[in-house]
C-alpha positions in Angstrom: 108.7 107.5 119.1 112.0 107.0 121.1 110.8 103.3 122.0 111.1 102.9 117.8 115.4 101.0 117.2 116.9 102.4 113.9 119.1 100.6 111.8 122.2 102.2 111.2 121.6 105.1 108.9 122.3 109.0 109.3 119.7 110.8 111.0 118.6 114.4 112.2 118.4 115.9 115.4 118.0 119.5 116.6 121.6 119.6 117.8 122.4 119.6 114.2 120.6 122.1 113.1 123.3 124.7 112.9 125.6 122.3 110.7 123.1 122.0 107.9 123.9 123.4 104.4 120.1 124.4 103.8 117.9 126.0 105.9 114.1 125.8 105.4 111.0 127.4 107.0 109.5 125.3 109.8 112.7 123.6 110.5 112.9 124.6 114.0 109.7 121.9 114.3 112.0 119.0 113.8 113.1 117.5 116.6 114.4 114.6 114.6 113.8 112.8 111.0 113.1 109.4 110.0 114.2 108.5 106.8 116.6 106.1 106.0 118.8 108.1 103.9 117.5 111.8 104.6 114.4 111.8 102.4 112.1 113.5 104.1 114.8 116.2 104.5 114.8 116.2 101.0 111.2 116.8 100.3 111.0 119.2 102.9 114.2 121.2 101.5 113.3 121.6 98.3 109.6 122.5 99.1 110.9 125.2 101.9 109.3 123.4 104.4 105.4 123.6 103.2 102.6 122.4 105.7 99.4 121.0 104.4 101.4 118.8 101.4 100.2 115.5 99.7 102.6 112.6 99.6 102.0 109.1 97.5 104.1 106.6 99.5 104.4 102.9 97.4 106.2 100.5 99.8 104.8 102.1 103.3 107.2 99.5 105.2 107.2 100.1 109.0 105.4 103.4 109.1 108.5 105.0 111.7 111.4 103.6 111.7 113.1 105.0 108.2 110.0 106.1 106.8 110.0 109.0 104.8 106.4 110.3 105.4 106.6 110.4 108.9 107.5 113.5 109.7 105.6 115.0 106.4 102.5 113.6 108.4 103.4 114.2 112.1 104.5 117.2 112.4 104.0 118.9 108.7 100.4 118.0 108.8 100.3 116.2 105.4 98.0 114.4 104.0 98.8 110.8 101.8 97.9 107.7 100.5 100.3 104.6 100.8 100.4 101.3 99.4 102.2 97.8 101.2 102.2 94.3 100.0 102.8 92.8 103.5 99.9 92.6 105.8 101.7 92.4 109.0 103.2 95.7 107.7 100.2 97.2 106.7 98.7 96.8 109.8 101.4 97.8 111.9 101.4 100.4 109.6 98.2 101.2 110.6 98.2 101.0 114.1 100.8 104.3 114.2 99.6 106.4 111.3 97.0 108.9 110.9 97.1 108.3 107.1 96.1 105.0 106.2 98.5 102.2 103.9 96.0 99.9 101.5 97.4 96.4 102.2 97.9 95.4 98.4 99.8 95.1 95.2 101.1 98.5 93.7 101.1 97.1 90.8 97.2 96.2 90.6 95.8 99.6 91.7 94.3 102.1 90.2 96.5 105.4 91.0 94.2 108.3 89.3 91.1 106.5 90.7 92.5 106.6 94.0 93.7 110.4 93.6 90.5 111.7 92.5 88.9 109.3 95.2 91.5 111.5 97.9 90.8 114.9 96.1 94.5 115.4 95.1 95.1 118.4 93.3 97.7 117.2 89.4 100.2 118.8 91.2 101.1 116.0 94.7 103.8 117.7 96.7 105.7 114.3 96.8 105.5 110.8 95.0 108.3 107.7 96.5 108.6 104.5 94.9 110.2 102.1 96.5 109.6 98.3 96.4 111.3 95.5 95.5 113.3 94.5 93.2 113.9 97.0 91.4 112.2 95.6 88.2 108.9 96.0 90.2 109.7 99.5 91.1 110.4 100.1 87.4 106.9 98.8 85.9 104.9 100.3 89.1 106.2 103.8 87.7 104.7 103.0 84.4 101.3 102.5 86.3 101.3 106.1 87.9 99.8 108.6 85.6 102.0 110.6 84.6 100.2 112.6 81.8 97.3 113.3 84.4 99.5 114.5 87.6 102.6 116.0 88.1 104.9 115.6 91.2 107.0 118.5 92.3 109.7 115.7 94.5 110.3 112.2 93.5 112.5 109.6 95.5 112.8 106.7 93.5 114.6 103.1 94.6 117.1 101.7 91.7 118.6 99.3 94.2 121.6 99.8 91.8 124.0 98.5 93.8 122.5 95.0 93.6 120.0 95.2 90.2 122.4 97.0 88.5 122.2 100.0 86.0 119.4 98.5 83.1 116.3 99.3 85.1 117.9 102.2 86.4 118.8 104.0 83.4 115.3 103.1 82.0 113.7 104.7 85.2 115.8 108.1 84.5 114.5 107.8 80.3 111.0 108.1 81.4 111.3 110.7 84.1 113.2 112.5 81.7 110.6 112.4 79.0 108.2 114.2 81.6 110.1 116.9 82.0 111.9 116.0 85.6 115.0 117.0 86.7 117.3 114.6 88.2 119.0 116.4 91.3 120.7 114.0 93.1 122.0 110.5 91.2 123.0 107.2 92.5 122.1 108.5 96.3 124.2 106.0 98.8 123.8 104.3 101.9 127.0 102.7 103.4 128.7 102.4 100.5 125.7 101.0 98.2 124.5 103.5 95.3 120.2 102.7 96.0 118.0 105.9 95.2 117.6 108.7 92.7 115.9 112.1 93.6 114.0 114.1 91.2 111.6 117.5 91.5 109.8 119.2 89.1 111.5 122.4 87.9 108.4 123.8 86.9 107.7 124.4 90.9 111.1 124.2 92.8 113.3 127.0 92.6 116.1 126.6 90.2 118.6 128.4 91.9 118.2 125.8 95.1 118.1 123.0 92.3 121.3 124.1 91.2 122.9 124.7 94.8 122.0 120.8 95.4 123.3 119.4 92.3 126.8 121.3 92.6 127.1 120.3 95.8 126.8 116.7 95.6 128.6 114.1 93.4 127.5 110.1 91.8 127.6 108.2 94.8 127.6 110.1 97.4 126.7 109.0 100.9 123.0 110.4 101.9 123.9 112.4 105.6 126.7 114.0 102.7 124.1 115.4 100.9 122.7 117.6 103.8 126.0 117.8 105.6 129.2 116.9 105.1 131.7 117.9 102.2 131.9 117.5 99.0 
């Protein structure tokens, strides 16, 4: 996937491997990540680097560049479902992925038909939501079925930075009310507060919770989270 140009965004490579803060099984399979903001490193950190996972990925985008199932898929063996509104996406999409995006509207489908259709178990390793704007991102969470499945890591797109905080805050009520634990808020990308991360307590281990949320601030830059001080 070398041929792939990445906007400018923090990225993963084995040469860093000694500088990050958390350490997970299977990490000497990365040779690098994808994501835009270190998502993927995320999922994978907080689920100790589990093979065999189940991802729900609403806005599949490109499929490489800054995608955060990529790896999960690739070289984690995961299994998923996506959803894109863009048909030249989709099918690019499609073209590079083992898991397949359905070219429609997240907002039309039918999420517990579609995971009983796939065989999910309630508990899906990881759930992101991210299209736009953020108002949509907002009412496609209130179509996933939350009282039917659980999800033990959630990266979810405020787009605070230019939507600001109303659907935000309402996004955090709701995951609240379920029971999720916000680990890292107001997750930034050159400067722009964009993303909130979430896992299920009930299945992550607390004490790595904890080391992630006293180690990280509001706003802090994403390759921060993983790397730098702070």
């Amino acid at each position: 996937m070398d041929d792939f140009i990445f906007p400018k965004c923090g990225r993963y490579f084995k040469k860093d491997f000694d500088n990050l803060k958390f350490k997970f099984n299977n990490l000497d399979l990365i040779e690098n990540n994808y994501s835009q903001a270190f998502q993927d490193m995320f999922v994978l950190t907080m689920l100790n680097g589990k093979k065999n996972g189940t991802y729900v990925e609403i806005g599949g985008d490109h499929g490489v560049i800054i995608s955060n199932t990529y790896l999960l898929e690739s070289v984690f063996d995961w299994d998923g479902v996506a959803f894109e509104i863009d048909e030249e996406r989709a099918v690019g999409y499609n073209s590079i992925r083992k898991n397949k995006c359905t070219c429609t509207d997240a907002l039309t489908v039918d999420y517990s038909q579609i995971f009983k259709q796939k065989g999910f178990s309630n508990q899906i390793d990881y759930l992101q939501l991210d299209i736009d704007p953020a108002v949509q991102t907002l009412n496609c969470l209130k179509k996933i079925p939350l009282d039917e499945y659980r999800f033990s890591v959630i990266t979810y797109e405020t787009d605070l930075y230019q939507d600001g905080p109303d659907f935000a805050e309402e996004s955090r009520e709701i995951f609240a009310s379920y029971g999720y634990e916000l680990v890292v808020k107001n997750v930034s990308n050159q400067g722009n507060p964009f993303e909130d991360w979430y896992v299920d307590p009930s299945v992550v281990d607390k004490d790595l919770i904890e080391m992630f949320k006293t180690k990280t601030s509001l706003g802090i830059e994403a390759d921060k989270i993983l790397f730098g001080e702070n």
